[in-house]
PyMOL Python script that loads the backbone (N, CA, C, O; Angstrom):
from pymol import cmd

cmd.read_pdbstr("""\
ATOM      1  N   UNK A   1       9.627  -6.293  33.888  1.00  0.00           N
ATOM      2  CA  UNK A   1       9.892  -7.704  33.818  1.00  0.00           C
ATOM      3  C   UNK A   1      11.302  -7.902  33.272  1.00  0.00           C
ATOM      4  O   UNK A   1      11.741  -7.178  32.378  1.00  0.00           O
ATOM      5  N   UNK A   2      11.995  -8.876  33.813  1.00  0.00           N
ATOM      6  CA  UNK A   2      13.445  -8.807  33.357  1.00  0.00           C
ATOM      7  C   UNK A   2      13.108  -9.798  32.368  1.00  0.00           C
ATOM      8  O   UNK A   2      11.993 -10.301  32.230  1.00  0.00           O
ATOM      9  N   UNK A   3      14.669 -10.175  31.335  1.00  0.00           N
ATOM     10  CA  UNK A   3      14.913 -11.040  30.682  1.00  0.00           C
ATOM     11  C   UNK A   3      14.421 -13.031  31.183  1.00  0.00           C
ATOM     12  O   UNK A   3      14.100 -14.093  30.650  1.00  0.00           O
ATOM     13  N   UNK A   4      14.681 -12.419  32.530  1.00  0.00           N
ATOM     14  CA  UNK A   4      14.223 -14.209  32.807  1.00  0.00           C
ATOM     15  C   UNK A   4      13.170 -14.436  33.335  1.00  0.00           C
ATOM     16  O   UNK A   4      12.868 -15.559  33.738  1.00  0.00           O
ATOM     17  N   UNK A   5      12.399 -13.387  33.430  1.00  0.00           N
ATOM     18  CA  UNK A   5      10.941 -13.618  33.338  1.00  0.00           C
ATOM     19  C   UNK A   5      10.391 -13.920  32.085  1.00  0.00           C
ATOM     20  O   UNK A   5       9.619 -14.874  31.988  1.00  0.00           O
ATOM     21  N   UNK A   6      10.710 -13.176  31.028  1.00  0.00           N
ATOM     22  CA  UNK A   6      10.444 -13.505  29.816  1.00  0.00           C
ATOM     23  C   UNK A   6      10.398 -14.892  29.323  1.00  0.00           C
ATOM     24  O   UNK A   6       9.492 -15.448  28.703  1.00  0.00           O
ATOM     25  N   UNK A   7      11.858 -15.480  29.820  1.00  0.00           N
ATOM     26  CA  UNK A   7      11.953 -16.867  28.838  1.00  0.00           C
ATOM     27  C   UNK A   7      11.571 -17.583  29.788  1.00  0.00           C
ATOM     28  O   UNK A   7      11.379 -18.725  29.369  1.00  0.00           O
ATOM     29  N   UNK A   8      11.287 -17.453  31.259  1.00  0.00           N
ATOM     30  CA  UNK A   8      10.008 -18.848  32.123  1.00  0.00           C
ATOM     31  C   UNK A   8       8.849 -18.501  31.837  1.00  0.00           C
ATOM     32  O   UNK A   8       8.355 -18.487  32.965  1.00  0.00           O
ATOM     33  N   UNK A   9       7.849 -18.136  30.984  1.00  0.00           N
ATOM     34  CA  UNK A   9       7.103 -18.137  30.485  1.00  0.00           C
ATOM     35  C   UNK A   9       6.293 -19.214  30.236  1.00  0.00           C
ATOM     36  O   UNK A   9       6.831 -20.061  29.522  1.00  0.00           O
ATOM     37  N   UNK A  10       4.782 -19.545  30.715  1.00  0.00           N
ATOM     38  CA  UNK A  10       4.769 -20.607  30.343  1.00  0.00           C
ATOM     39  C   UNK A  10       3.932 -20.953  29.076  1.00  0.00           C
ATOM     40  O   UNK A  10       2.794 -20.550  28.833  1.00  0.00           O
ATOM     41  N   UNK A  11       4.758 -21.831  28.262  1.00  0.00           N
ATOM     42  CA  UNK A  11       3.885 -22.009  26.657  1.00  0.00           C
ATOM     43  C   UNK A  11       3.375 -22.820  26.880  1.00  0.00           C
ATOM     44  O   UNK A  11       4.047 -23.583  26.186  1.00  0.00           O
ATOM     45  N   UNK A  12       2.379 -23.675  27.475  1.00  0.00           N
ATOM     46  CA  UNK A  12       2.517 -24.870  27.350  1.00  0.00           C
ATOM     47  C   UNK A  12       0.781 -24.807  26.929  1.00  0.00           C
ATOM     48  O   UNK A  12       0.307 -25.925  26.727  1.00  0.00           O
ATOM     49  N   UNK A  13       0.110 -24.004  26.825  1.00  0.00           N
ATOM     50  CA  UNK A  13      -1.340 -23.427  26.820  1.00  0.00           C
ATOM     51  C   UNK A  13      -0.810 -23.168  25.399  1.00  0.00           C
ATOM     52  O   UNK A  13       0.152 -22.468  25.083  1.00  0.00           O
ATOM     53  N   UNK A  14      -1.973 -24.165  24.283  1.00  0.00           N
ATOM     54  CA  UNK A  14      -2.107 -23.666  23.358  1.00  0.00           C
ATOM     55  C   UNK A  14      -3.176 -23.092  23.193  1.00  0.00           C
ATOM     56  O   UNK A  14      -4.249 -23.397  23.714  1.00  0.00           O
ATOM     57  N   UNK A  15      -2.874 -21.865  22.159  1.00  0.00           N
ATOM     58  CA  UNK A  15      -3.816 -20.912  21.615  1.00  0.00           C
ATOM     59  C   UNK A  15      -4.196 -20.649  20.440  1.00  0.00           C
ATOM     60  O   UNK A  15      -4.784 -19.591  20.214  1.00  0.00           O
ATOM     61  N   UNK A  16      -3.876 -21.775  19.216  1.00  0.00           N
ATOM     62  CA  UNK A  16      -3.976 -21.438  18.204  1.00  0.00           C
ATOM     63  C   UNK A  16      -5.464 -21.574  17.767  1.00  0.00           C
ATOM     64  O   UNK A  16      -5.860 -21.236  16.652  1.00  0.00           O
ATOM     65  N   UNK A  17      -6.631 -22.348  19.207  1.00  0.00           N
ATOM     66  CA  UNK A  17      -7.937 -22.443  18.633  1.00  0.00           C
ATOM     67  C   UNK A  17      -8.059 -20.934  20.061  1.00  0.00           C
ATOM     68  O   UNK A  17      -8.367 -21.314  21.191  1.00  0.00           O
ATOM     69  N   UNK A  18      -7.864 -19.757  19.898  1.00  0.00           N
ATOM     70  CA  UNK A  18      -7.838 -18.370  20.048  1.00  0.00           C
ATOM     71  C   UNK A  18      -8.747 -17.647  19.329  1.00  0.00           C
ATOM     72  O   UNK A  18      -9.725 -17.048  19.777  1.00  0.00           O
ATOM     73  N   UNK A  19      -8.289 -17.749  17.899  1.00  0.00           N
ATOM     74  CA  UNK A  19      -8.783 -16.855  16.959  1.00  0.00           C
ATOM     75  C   UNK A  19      -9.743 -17.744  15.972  1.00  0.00           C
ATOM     76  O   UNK A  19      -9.215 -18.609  15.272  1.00  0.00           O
ATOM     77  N   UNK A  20     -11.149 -17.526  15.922  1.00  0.00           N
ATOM     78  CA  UNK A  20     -11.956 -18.377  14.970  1.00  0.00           C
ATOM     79  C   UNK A  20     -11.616 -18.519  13.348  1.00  0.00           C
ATOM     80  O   UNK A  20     -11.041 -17.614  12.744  1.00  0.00           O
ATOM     81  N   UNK A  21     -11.949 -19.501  12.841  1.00  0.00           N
ATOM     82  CA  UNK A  21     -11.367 -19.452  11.651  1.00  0.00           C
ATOM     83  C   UNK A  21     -12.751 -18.199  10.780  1.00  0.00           C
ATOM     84  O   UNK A  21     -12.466 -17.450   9.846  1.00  0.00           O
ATOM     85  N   UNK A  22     -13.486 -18.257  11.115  1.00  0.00           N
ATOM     86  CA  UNK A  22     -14.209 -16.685  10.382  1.00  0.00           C
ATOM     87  C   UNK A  22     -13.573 -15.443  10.893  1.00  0.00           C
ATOM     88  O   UNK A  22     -13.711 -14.418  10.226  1.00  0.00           O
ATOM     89  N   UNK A  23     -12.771 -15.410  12.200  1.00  0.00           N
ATOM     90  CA  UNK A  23     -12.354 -13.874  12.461  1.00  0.00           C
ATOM     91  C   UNK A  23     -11.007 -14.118  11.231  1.00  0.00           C
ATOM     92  O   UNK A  23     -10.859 -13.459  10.202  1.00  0.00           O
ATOM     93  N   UNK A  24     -10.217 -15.156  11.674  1.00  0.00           N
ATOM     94  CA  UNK A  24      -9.202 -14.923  10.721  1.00  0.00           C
ATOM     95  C   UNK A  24      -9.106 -14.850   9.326  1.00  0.00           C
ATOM     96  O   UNK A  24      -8.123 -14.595   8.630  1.00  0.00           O
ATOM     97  N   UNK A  25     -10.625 -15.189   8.915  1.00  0.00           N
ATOM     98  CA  UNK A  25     -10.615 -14.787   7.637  1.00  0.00           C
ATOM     99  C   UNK A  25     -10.931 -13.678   7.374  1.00  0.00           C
ATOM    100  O   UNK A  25     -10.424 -12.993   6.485  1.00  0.00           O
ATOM    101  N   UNK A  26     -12.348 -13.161   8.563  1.00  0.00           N
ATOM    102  CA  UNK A  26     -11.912 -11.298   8.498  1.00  0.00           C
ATOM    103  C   UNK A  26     -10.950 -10.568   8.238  1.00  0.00           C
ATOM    104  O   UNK A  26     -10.956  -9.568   7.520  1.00  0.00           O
ATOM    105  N   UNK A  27      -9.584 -11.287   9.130  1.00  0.00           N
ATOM    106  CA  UNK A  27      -8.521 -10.324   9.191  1.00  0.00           C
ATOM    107  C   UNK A  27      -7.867 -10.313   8.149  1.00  0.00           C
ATOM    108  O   UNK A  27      -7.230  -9.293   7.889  1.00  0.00           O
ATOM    109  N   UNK A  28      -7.834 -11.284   7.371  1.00  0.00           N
ATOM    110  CA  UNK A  28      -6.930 -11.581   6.103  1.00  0.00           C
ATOM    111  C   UNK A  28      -7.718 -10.512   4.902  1.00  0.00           C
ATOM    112  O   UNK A  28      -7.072  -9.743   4.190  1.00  0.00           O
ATOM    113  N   UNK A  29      -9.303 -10.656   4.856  1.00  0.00           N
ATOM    114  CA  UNK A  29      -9.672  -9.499   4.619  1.00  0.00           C
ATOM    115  C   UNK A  29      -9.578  -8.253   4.884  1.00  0.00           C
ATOM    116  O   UNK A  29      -9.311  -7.409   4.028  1.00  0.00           O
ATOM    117  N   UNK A  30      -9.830  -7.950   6.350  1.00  0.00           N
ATOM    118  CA  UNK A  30      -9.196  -6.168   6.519  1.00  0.00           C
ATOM    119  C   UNK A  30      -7.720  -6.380   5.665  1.00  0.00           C
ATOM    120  O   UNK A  30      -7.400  -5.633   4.740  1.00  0.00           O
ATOM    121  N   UNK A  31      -7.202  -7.088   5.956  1.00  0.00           N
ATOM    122  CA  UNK A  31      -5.235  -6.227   5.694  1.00  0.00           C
ATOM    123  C   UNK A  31      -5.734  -6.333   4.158  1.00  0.00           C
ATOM    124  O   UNK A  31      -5.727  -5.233   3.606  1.00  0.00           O
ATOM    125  N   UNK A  32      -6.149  -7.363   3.372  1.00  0.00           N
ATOM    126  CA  UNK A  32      -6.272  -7.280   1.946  1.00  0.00           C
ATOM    127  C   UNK A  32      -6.947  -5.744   1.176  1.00  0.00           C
ATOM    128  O   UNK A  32      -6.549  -5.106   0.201  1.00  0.00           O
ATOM    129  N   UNK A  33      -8.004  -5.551   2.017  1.00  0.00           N
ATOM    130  CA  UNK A  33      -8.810  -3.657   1.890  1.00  0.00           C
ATOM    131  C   UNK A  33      -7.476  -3.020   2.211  1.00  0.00           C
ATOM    132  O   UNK A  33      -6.932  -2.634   1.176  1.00  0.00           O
ATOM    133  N   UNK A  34      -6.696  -2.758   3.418  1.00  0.00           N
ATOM    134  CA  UNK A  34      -6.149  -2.055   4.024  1.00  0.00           C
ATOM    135  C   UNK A  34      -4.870  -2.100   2.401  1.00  0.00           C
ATOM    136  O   UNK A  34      -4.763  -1.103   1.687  1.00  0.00           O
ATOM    137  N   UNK A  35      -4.365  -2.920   2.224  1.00  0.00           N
ATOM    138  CA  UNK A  35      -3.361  -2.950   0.673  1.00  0.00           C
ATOM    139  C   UNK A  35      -3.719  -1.993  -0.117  1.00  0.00           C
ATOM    140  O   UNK A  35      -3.094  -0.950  -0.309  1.00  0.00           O
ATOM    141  N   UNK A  36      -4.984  -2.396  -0.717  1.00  0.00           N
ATOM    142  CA  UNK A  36      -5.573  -2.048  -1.884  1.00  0.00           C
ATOM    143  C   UNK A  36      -6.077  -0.514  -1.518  1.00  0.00           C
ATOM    144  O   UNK A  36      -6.579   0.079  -2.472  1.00  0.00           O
ATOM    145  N   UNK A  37      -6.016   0.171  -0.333  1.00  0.00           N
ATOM    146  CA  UNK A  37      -6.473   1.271   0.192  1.00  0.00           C
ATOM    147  C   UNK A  37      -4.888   1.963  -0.058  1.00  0.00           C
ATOM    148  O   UNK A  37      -5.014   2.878  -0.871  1.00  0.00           O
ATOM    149  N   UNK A  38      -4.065   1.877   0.195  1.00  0.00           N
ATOM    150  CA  UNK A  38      -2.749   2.248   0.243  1.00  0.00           C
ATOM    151  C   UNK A  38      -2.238   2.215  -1.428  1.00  0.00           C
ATOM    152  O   UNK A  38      -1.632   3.168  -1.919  1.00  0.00           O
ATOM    153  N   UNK A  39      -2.476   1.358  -1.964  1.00  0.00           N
ATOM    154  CA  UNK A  39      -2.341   0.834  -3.287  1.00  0.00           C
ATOM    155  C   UNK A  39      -3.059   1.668  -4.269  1.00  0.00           C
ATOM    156  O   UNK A  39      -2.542   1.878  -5.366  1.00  0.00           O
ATOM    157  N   UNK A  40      -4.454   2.263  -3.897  1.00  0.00           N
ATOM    158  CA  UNK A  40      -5.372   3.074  -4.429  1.00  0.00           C
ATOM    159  C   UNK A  40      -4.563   4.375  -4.316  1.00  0.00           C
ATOM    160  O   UNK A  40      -4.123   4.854  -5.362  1.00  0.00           O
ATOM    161  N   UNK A  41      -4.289   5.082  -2.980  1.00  0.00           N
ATOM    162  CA  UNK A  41      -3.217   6.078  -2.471  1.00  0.00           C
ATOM    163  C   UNK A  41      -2.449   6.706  -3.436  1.00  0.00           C
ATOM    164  O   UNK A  41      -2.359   7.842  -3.901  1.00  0.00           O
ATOM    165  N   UNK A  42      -1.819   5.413  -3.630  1.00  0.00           N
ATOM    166  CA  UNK A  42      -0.688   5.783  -4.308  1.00  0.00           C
ATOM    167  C   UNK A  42      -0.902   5.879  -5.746  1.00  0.00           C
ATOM    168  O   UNK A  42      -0.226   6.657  -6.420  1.00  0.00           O
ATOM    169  N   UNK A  43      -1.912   5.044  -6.317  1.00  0.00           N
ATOM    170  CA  UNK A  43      -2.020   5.280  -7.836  1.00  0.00           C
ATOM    171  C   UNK A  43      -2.344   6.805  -7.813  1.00  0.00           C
ATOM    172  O   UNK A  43      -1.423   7.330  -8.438  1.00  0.00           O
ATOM    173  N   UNK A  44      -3.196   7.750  -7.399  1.00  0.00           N
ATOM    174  CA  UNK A  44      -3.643   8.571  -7.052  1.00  0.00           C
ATOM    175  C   UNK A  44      -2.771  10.046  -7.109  1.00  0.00           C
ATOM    176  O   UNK A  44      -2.766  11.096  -7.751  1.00  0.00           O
ATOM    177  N   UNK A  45      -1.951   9.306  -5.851  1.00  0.00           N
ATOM    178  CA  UNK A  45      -0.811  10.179  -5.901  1.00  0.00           C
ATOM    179  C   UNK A  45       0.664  10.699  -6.984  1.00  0.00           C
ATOM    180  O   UNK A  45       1.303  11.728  -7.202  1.00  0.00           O
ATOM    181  N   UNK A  46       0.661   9.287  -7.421  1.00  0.00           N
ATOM    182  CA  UNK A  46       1.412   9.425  -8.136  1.00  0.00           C
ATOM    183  C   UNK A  46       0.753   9.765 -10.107  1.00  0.00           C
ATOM    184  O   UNK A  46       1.560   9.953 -11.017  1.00  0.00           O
ATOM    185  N   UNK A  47      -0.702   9.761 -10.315  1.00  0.00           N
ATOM    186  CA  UNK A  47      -1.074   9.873 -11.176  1.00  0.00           C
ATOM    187  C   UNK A  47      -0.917  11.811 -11.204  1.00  0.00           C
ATOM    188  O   UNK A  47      -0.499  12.230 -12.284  1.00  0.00           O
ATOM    189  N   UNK A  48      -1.183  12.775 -10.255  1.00  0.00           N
ATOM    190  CA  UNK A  48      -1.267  14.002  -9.710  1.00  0.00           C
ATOM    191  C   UNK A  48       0.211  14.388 -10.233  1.00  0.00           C
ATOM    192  O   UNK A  48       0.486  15.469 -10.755  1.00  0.00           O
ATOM    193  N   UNK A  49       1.191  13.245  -9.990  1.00  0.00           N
ATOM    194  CA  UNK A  49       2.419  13.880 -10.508  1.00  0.00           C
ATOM    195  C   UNK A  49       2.989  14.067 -11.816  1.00  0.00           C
ATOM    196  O   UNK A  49       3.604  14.893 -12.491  1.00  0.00           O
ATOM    197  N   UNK A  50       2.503  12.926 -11.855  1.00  0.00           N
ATOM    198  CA  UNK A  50       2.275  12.985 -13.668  1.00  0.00           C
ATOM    199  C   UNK A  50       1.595  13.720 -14.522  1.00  0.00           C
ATOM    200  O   UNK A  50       1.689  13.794 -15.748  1.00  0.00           O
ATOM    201  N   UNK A  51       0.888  14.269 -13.763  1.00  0.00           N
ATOM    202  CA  UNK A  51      -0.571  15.422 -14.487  1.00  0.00           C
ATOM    203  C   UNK A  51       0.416  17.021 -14.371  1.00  0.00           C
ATOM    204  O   UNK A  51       0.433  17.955 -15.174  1.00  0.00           O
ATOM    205  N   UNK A  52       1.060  16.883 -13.243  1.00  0.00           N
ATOM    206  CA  UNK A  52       1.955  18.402 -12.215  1.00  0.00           C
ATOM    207  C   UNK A  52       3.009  18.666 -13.520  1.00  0.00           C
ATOM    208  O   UNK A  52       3.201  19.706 -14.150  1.00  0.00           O
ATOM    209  N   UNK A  53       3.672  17.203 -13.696  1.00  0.00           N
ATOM    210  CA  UNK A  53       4.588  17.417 -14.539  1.00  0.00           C
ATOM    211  C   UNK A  53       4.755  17.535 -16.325  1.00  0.00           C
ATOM    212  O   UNK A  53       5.738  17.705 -17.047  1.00  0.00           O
ATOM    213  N   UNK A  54       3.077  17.330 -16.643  1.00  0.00           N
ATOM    214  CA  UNK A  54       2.828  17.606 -17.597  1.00  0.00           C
ATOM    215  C   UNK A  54       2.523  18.765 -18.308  1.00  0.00           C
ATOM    216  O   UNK A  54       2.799  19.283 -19.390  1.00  0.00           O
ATOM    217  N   UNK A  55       1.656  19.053 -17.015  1.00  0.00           N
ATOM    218  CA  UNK A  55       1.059  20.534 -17.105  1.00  0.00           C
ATOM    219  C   UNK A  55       2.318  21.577 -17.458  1.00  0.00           C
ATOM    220  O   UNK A  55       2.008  22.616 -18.041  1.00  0.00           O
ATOM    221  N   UNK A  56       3.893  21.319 -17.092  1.00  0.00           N
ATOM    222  CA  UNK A  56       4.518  22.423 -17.294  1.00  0.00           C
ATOM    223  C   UNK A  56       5.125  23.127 -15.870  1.00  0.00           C
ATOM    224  O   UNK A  56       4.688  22.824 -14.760  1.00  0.00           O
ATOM    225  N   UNK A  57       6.291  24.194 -16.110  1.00  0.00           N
ATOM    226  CA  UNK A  57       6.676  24.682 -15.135  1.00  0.00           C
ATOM    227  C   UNK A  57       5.807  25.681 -15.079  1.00  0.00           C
ATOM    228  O   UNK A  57       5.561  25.715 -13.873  1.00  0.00           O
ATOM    229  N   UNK A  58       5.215  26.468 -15.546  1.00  0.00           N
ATOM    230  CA  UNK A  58       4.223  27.501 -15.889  1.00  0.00           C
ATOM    231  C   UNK A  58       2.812  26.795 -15.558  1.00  0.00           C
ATOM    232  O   UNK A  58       1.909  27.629 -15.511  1.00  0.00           O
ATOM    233  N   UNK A  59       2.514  25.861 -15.389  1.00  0.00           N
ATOM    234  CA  UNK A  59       0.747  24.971 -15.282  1.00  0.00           C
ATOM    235  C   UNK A  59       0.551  25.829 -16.927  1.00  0.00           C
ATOM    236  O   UNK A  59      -0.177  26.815 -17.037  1.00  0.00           O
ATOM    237  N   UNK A  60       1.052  25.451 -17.676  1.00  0.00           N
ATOM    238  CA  UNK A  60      -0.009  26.343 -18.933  1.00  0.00           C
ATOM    239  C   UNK A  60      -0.451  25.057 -19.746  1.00  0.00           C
ATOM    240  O   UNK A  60      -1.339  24.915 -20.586  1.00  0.00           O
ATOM    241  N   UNK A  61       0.416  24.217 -19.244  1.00  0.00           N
ATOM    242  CA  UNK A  61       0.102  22.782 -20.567  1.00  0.00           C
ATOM    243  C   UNK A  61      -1.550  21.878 -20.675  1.00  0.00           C
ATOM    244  O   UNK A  61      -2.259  21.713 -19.682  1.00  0.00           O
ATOM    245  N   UNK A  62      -1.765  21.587 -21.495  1.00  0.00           N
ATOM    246  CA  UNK A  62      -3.004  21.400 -21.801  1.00  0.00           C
ATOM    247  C   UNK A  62      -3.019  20.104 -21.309  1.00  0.00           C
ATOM    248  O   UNK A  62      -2.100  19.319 -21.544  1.00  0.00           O
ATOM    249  N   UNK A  63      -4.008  19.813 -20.633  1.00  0.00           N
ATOM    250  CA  UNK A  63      -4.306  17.886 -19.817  1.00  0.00           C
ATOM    251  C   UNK A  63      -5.735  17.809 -19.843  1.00  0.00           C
ATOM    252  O   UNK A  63      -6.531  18.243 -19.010  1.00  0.00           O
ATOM    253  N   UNK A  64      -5.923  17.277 -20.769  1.00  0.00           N
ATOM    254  CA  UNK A  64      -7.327  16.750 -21.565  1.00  0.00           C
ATOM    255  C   UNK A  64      -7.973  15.081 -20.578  1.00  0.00           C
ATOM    256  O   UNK A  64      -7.347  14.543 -19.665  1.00  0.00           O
ATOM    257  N   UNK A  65      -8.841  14.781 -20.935  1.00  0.00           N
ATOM    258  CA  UNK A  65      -9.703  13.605 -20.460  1.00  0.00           C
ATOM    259  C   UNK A  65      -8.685  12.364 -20.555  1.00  0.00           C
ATOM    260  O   UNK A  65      -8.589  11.527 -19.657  1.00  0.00           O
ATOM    261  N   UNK A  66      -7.837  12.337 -21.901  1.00  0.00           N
ATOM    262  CA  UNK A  66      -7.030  11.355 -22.233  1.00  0.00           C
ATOM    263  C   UNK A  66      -6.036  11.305 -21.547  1.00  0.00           C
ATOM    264  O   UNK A  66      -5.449  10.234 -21.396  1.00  0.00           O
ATOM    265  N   UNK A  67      -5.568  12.562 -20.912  1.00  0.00           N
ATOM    266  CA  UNK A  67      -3.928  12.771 -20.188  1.00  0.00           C
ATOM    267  C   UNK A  67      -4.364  12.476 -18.790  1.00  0.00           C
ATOM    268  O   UNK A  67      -3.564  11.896 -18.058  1.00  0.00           O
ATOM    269  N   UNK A  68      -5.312  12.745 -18.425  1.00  0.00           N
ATOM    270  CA  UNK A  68      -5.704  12.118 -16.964  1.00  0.00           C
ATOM    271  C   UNK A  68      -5.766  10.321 -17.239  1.00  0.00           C
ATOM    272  O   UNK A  68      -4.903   9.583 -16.763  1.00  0.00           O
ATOM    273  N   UNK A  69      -6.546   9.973 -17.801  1.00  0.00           N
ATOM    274  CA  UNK A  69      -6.367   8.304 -17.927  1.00  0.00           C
ATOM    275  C   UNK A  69      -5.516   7.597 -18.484  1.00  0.00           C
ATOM    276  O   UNK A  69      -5.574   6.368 -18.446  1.00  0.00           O
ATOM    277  N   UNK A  70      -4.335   8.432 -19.257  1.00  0.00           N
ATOM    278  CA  UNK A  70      -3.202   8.086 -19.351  1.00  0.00           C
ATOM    279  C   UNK A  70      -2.234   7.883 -17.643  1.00  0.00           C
ATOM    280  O   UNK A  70      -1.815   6.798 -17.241  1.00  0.00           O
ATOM    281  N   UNK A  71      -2.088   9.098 -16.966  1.00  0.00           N
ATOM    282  CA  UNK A  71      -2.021   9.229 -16.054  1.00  0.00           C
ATOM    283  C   UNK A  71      -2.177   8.284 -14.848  1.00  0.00           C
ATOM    284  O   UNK A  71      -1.357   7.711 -14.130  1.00  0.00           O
ATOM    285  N   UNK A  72      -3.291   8.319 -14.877  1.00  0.00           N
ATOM    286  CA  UNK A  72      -3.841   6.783 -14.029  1.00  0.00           C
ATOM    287  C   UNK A  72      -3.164   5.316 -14.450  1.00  0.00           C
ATOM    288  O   UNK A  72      -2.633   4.437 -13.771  1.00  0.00           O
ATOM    289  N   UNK A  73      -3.364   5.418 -15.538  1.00  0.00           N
ATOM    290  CA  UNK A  73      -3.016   3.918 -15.915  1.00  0.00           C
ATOM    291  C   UNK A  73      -1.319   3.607 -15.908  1.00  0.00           C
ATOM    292  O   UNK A  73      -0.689   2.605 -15.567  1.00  0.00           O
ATOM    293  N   UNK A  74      -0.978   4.653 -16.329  1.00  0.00           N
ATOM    294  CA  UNK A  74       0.863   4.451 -15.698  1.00  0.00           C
ATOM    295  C   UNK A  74       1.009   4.699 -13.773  1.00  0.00           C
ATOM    296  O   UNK A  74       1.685   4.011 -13.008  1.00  0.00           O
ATOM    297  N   UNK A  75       0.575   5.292 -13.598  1.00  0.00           N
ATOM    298  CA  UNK A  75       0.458   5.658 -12.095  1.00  0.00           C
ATOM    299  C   UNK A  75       0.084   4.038 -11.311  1.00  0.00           C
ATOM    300  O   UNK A  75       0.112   3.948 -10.084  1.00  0.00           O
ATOM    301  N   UNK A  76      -0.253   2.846 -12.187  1.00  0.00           N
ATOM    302  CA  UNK A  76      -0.635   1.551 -11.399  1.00  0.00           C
ATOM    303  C   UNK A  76       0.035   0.948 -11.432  1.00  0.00           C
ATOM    304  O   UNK A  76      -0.076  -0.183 -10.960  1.00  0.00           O
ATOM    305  N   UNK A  77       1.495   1.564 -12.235  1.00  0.00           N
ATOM    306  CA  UNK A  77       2.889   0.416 -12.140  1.00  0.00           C
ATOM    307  C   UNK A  77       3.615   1.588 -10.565  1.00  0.00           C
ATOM    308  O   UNK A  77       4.679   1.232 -10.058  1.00  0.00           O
ATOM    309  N   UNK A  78       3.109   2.478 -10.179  1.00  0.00           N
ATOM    310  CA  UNK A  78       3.798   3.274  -9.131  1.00  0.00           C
ATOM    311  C   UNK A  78       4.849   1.897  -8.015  1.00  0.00           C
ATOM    312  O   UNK A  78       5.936   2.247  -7.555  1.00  0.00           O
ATOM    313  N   UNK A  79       4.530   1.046  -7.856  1.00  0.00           N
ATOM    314  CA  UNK A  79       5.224   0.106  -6.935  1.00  0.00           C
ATOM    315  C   UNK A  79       6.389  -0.587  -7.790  1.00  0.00           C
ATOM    316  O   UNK A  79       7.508  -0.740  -7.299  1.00  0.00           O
ATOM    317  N   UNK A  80       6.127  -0.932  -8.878  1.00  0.00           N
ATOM    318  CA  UNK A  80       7.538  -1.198  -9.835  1.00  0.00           C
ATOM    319  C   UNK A  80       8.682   0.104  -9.849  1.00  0.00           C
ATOM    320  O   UNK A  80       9.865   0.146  -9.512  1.00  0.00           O
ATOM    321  N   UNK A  81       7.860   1.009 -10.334  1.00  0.00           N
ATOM    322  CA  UNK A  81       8.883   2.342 -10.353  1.00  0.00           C
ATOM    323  C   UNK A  81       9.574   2.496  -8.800  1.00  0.00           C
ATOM    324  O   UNK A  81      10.757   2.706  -8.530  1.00  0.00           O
ATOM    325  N   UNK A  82       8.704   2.361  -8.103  1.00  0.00           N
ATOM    326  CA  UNK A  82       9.283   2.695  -6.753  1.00  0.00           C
ATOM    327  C   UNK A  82      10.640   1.673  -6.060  1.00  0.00           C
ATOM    328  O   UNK A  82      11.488   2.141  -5.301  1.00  0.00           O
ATOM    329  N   UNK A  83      10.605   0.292  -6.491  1.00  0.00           N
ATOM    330  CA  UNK A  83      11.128  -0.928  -6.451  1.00  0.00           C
ATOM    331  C   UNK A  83      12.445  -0.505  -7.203  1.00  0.00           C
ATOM    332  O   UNK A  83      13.511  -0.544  -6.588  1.00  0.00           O
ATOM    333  N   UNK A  84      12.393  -0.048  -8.692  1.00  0.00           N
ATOM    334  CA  UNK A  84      13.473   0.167  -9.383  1.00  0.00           C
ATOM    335  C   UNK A  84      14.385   1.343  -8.582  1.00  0.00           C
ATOM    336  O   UNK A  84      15.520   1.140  -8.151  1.00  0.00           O
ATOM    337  N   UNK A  85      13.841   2.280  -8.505  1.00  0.00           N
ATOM    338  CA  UNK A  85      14.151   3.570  -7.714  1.00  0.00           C
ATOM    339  C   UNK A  85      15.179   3.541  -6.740  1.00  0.00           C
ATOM    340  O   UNK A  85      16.237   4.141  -6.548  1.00  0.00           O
ATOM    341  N   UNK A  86      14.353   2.419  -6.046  1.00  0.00           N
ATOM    342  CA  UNK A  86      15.708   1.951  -4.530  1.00  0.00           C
ATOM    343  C   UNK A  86      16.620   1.058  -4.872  1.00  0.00           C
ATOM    344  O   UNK A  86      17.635   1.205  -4.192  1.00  0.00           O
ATOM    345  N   UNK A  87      16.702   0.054  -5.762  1.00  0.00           N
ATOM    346  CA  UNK A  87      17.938  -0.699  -5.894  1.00  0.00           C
ATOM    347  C   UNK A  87      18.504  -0.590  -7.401  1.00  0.00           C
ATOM    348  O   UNK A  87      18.787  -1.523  -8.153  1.00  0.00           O
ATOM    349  N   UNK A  88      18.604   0.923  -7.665  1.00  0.00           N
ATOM    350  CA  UNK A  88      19.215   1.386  -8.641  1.00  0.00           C
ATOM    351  C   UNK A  88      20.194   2.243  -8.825  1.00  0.00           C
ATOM    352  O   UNK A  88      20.586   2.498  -9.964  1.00  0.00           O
TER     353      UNK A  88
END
""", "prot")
cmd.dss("prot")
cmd.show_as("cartoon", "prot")
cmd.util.cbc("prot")
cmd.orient("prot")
């Protein structure tokens, strides 16, 4: 399709009653899971690094019940750190 097929297009068919207002609240739900799934990810991931880098260059360092939920709980600012990271 060329460029001027594109813009004769005809809009004139609205579609905004398309999508039901319960699907679109589905969807606003999936992407909200889909965040918090990514968001979970990363606390996760980045809590592992914090544990990697505690433990030592040797893994000999001691990481008790407390150093894991320490871990976690700094690991839930991971999107601030990451934010600072790039425009720093």
């Amino acid at each position: 399709m060329s460029i001027k097929g594109i813009l004769n297009v005809d809009r004139s068919v609205d579609t905004a009653p398309a999508v039901s207002p319960e699907d679109g609240l589905a969807d606003m739900f999936l992407g909200l899971v889909w965040l918090g799934t990514f968001y979970v990810i990363g606390i996760i991931w980045t809590s592992l690094a914090f544990i990697d880098r505690w433990r030592g260059p040797h893994g000999t360092g001691n990481i008790t019940y407390v150093s894991v939920l320490s871990a976690l709980g700094l690991g839930a600012a991971w999107p601030v750190v990451l934010v600072i990271g790039i425009f720093r």
